[in-house]
ROMARGU-395931 format. One record per residue (C-alpha): residue in three letters; chain; residue number from 1; x, y, z. Coordinates in nm, 3 decimals. Example, Ala and Ser with C-alpha at 12.3 -4.5 7.8 and 13.67 -1.06 7.14 Angstrom:
BEGIN
+---------+--------+-----+---------+---------+---------+
: residuo : cadena : num :      xx :      yy :      zz :
+---------+--------+-----+---------+---------+---------+
:     ala :      A :   1 :   1.230 :  -0.450 :   0.780 :
:     ser :      A :   2 :   1.367 :  -0.106 :   0.714 :
+---------+--------+-----+---------+---------+---------+
//
This chain:
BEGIN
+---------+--------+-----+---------+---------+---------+
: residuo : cadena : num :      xx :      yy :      zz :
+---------+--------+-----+---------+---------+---------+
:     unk :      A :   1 :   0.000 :   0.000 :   0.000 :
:     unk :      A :   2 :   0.128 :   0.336 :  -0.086 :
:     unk :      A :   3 :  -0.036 :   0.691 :   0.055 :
:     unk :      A :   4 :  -0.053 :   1.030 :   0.053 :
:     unk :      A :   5 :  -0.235 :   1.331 :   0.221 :
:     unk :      A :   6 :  -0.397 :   1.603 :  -0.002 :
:     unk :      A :   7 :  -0.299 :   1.953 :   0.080 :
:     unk :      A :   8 :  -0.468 :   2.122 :  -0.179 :
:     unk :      A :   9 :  -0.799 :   2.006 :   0.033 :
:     unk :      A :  10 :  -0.695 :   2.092 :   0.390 :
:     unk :      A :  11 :  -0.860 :   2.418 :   0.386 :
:     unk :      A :  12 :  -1.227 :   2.278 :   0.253 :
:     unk :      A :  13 :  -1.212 :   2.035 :   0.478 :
:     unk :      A :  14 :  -1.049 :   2.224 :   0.768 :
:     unk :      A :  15 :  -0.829 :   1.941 :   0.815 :
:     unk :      A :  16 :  -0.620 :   1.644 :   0.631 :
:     unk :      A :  17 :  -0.758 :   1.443 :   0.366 :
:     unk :      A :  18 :  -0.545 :   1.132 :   0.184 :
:     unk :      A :  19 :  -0.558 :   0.897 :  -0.108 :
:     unk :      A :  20 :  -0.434 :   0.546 :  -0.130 :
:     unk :      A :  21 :  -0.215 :   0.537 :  -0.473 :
:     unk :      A :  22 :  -0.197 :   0.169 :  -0.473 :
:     unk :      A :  23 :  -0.275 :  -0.140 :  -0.303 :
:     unk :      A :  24 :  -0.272 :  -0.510 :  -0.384 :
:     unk :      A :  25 :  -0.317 :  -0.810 :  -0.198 :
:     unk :      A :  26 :   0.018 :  -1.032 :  -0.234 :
:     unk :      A :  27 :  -0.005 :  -1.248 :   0.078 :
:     unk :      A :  28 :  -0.313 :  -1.377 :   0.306 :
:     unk :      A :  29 :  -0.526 :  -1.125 :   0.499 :
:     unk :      A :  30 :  -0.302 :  -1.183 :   0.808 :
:     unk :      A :  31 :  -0.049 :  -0.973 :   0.634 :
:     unk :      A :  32 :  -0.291 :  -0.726 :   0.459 :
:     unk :      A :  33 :  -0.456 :  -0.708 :   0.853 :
:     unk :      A :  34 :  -0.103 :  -0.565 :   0.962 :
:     unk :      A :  35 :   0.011 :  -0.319 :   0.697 :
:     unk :      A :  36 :  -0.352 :  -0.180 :   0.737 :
:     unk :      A :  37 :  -0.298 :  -0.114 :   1.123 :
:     unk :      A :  38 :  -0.010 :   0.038 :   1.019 :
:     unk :      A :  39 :  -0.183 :   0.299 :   0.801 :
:     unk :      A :  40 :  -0.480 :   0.332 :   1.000 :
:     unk :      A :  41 :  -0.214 :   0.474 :   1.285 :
:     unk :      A :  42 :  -0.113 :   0.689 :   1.017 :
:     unk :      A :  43 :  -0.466 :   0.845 :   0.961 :
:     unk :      A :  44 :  -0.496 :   0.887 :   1.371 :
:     unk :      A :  45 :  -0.153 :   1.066 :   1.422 :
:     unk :      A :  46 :  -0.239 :   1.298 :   1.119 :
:     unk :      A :  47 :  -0.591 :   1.356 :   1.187 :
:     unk :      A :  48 :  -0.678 :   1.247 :   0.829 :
:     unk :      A :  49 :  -1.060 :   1.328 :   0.809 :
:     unk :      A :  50 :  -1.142 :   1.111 :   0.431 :
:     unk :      A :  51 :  -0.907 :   0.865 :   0.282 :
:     unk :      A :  52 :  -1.033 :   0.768 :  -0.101 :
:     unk :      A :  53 :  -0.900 :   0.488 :  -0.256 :
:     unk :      A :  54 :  -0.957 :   0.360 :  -0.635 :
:     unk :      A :  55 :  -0.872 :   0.057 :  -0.737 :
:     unk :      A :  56 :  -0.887 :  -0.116 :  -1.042 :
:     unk :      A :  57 :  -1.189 :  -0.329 :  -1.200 :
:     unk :      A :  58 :  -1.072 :  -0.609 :  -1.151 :
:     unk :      A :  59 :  -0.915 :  -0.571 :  -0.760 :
:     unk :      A :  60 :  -1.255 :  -0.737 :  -0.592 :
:     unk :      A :  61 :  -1.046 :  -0.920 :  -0.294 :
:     unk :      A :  62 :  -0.882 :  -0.565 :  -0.215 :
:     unk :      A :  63 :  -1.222 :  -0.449 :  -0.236 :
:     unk :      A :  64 :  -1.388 :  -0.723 :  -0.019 :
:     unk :      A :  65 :  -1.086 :  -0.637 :   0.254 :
:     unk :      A :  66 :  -1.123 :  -0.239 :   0.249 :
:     unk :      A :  67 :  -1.488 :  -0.275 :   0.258 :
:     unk :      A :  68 :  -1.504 :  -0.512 :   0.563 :
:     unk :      A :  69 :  -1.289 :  -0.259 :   0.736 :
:     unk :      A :  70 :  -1.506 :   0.029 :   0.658 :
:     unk :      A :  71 :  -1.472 :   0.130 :   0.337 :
:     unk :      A :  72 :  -1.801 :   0.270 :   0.145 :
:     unk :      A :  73 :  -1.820 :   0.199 :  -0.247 :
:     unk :      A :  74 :  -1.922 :   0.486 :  -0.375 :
:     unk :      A :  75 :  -1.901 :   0.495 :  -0.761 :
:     unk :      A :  76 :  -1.766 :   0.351 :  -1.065 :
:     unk :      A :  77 :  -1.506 :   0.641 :  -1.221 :
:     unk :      A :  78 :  -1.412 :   0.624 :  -1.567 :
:     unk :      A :  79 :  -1.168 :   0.834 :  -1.797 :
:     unk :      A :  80 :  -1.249 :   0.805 :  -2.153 :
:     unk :      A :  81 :  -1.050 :   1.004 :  -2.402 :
:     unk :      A :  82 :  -1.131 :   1.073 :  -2.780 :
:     unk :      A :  83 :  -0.894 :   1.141 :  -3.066 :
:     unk :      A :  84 :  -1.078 :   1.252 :  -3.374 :
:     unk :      A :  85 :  -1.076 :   1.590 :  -3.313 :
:     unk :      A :  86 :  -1.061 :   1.735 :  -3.690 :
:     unk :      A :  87 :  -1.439 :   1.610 :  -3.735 :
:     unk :      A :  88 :  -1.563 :   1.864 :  -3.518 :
:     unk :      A :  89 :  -1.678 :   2.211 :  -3.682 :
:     unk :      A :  90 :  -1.677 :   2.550 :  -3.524 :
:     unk :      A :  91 :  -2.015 :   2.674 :  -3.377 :
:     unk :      A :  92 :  -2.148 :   2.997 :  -3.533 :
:     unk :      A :  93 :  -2.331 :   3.135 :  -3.237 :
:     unk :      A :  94 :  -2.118 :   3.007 :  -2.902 :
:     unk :      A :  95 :  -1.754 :   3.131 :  -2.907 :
:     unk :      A :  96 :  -1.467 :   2.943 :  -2.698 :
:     unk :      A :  97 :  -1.164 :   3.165 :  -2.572 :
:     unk :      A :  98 :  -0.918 :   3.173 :  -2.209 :
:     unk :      A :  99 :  -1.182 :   3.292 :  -1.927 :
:     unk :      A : 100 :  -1.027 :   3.628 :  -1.790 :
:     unk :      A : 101 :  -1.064 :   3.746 :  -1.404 :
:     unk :      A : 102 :  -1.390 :   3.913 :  -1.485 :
:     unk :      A : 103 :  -1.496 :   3.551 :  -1.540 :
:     unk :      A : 104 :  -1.391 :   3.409 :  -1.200 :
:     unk :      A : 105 :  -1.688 :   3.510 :  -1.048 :
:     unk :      A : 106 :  -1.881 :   3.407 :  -1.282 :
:     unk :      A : 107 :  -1.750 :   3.041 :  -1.285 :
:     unk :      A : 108 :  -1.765 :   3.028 :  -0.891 :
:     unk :      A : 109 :  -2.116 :   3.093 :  -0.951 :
:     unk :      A : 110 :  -2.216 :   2.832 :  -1.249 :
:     unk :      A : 111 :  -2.049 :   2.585 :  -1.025 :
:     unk :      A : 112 :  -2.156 :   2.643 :  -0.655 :
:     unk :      A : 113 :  -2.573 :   2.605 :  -0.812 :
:     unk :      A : 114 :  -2.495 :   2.314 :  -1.075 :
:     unk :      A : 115 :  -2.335 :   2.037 :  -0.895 :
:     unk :      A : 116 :  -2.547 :   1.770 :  -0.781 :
:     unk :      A : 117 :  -2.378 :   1.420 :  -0.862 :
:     unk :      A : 118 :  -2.009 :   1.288 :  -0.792 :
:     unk :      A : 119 :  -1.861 :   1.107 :  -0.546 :
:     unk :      A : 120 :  -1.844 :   1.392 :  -0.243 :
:     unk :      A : 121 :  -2.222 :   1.485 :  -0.314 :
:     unk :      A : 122 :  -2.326 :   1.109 :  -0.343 :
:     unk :      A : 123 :  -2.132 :   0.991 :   0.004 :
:     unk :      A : 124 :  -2.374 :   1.064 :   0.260 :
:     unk :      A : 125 :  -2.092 :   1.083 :   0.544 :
:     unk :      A : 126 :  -1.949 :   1.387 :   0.348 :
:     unk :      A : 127 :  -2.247 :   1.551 :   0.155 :
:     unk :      A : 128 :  -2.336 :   1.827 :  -0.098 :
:     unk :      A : 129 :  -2.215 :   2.147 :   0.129 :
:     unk :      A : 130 :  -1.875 :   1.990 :   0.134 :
:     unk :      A : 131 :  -1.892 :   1.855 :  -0.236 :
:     unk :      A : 132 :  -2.003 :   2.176 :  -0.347 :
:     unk :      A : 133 :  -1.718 :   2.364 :  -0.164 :
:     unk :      A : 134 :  -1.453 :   2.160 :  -0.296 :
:     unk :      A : 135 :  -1.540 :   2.238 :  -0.671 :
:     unk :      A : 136 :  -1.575 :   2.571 :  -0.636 :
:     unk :      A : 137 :  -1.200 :   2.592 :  -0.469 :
:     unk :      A : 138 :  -1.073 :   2.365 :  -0.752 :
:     unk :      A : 139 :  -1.248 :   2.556 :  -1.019 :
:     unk :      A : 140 :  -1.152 :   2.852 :  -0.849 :
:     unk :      A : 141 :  -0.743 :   2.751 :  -0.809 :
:     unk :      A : 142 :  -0.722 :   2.635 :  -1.203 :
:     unk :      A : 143 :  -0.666 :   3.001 :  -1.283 :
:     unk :      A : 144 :  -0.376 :   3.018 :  -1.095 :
:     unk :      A : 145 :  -0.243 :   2.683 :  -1.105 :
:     unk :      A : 146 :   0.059 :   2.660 :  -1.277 :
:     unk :      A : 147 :  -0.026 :   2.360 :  -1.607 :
:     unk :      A : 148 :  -0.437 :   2.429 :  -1.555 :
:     unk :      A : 149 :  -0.630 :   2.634 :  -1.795 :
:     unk :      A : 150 :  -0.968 :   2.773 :  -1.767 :
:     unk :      A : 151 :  -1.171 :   2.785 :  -2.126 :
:     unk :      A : 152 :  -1.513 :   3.041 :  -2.117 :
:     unk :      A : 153 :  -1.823 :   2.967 :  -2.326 :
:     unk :      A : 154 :  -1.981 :   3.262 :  -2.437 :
:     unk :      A : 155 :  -2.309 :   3.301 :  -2.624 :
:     unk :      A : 156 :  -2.392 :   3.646 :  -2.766 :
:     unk :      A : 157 :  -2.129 :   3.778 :  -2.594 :
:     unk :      A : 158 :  -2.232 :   3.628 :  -2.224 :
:     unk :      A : 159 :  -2.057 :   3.384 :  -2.014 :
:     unk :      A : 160 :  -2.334 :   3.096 :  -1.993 :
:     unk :      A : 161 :  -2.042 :   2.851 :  -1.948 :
:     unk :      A : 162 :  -1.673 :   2.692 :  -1.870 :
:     unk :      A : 163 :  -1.419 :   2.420 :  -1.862 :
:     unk :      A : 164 :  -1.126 :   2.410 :  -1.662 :
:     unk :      A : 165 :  -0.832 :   2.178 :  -1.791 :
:     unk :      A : 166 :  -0.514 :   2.014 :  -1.752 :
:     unk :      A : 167 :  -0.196 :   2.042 :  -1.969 :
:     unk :      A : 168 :  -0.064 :   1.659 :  -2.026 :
:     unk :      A : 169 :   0.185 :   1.754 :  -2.268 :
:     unk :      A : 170 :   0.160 :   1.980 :  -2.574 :
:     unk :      A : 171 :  -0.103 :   1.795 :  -2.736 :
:     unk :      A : 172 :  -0.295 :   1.620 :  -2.479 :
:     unk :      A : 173 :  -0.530 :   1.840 :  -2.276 :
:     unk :      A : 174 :  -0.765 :   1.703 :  -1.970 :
:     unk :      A : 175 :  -1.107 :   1.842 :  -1.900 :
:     unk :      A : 176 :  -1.181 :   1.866 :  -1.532 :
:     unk :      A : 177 :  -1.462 :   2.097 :  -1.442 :
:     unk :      A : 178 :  -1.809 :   2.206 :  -1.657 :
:     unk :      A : 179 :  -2.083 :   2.293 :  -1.605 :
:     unk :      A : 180 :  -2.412 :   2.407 :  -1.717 :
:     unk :      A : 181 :  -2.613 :   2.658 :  -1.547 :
:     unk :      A : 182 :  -3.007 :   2.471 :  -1.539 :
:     unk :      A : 183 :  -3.150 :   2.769 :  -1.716 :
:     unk :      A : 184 :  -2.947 :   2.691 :  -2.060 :
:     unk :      A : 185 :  -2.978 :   2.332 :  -2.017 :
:     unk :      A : 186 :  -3.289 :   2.101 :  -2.214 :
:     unk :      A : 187 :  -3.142 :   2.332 :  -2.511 :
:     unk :      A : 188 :  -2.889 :   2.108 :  -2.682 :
:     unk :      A : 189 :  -2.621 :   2.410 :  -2.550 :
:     unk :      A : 190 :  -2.412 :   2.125 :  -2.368 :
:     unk :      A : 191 :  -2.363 :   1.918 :  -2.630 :
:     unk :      A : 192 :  -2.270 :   2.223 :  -2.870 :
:     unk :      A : 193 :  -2.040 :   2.378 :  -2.621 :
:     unk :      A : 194 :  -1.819 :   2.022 :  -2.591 :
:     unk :      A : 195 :  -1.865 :   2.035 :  -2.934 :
:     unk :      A : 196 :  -1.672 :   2.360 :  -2.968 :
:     unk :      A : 197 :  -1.469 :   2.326 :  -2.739 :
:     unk :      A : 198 :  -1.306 :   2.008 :  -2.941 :
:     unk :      A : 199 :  -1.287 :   2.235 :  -3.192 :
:     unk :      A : 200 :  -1.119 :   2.513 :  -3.020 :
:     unk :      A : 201 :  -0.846 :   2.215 :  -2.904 :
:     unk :      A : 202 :  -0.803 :   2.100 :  -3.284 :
:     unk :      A : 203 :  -0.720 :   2.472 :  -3.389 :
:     unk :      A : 204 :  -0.438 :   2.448 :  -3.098 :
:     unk :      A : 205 :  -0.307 :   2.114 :  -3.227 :
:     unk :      A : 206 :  -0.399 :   1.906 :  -2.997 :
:     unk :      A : 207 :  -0.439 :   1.566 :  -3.065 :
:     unk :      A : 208 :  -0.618 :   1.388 :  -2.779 :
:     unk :      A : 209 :  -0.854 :   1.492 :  -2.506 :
:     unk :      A : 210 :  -0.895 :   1.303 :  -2.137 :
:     unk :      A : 211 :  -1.134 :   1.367 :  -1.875 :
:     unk :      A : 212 :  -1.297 :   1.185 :  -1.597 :
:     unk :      A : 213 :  -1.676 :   1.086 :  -1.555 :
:     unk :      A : 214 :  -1.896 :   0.910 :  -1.206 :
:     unk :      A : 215 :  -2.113 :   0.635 :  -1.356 :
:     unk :      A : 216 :  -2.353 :   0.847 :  -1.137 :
:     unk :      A : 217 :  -2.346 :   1.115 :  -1.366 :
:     unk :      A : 218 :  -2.565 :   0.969 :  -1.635 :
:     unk :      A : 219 :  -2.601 :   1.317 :  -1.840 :
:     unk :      A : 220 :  -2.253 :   1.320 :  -1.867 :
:     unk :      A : 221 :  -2.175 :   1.020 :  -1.915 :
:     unk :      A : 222 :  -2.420 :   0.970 :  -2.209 :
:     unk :      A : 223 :  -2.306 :   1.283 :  -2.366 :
:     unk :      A : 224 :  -1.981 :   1.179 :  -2.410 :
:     unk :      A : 225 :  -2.041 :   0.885 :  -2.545 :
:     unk :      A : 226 :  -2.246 :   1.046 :  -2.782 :
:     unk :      A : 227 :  -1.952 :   1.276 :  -2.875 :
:     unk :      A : 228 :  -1.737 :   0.958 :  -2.936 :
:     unk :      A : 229 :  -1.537 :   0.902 :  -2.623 :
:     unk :      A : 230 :  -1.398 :   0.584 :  -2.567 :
:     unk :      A : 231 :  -1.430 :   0.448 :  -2.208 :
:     unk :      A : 232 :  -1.184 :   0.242 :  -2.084 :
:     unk :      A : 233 :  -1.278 :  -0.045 :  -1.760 :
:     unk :      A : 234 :  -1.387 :   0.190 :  -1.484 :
:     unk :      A : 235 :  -1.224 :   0.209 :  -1.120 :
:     unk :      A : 236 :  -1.371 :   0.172 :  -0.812 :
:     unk :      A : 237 :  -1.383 :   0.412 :  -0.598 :
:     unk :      A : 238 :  -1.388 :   0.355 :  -0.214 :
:     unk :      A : 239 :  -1.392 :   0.630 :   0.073 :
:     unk :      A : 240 :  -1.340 :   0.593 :   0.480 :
:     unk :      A : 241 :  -1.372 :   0.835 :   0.753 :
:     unk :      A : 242 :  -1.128 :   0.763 :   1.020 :
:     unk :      A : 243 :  -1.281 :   1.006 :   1.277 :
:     unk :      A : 244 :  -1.650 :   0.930 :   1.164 :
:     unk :      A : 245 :  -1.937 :   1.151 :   0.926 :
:     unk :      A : 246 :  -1.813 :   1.437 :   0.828 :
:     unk :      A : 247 :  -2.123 :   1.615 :   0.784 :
:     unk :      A : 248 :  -2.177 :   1.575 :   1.189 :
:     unk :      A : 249 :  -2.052 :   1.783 :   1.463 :
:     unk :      A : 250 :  -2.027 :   1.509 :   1.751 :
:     unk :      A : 251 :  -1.703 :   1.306 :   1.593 :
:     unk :      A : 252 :  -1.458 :   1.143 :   1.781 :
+---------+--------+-----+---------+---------+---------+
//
């Protein structure tokens, strides 16, 4: 097992948060037992509030051992990527450009009232205030990350829309954040905007495009499928709460 804590969360969670990076099962649950008391000290000295852990498809005894120790399942996580980029035309009425400052705002705002679904939202020791916090400090922090972009959607000239992305290289880009504010969605704008945003990528020369989807979020999912993503087998994603709920006042 190998572990790490997650300081770009400390101050939405007002306190230590960690990932497992890997873990396999080599030996017989005796051993497993013992490296896991070992960790679980770790998450006690450091006052780790949420550890997540995703594992692959096909890891079901890890998953049987975490889960008998705690460990929720909480979704299936996927990262499809698509490559055929040149296929998609520009959109004559939505333009796609860098968001500036005046659009931070803005963003904070599309994403604090549109996120319902992924794996903070859907855990009900964590919940949607906490969810909902986190994205809008990572949507928030891609503007001045060093490697993350932030692309606006504009239509007629107004924001109605973003996408905040990774650099992997200089023809590889990963979407992290979008969203759709409700009163432009049941309009077909969602699908355009991806559309032109593919587009937007093609004009810069890049050649593939990554991102990451909850099998929760059907929409989402469906869309990009539609689009001509190709999903890869999905991960498993696992969280535990060392101290207890989050969304509670009385933990230990």
């Amino acid at each position: 097992m190998t572990h790490h804590l997650n300081p770009w969360d400390r101050a939405t969670f007002q306190g230590n948060t960690a990932s497992i990076a890997t873990v396999s099962m080599t030996g017989g649950t005796e051993g497993a037992a013992q490296t896991f008391a070992v960790f679980r000290d770790w998450c006690l000295e450091n006052r780790v509030l949420l550890v997540d852990c995703r594992l692959r498809h096909d890891q079901l005894a890890e998953c049987a051992f975490l889960q008998g120790l705690g460990f929720r399942f909480i979704e299936l996580a996927y990262r499809p990527s698509i490559t055929d980029l040149a296929r998609f035309p520009p959109d004559p009425e939505l333009t796609i450009s860098p968001a500036t400052e005046a659009d931070r705002p803005i963003v904070s705002a599309i994403v604090a009232g549109s996120f319902q679904t992924g794996r903070l939202h859907a855990d009900p020791q964590v919940g949607p205030e906490l969810g909902t916090r986190r994205y809008v400090t990572w949507a928030d922090r891609a503007f001045i990350t060093p490697g993350q972009s932030v692309l606006a959607c504009r239509l007629e000239g107004k924001t109605i829309s973003f996408m905040t992305l990774a650099e992997r290289g200089p023809t590889r880009r990963q979407w992290n954040l979008t969203a759709l504010p409700p009163e432009f969605q049941g309009r077909g704008l969602a699908k355009r905007m991806w559309e032109a945003v593919l587009h937007y990528h093609h004009q810069e020369g890049v050649k593939e495009v990554t991102t990451a989807v909850s099998s929760l979020n059907v929409k989402s999912f469906n869309l990009l499928a539609a689009l001509g993503f190709r999903f890869p087998a999905p991960e498993i994603n696992l969280h535990w709460c060392p101290f207890g709920p989050l969304n509670q006042d009385d933990r230990v």
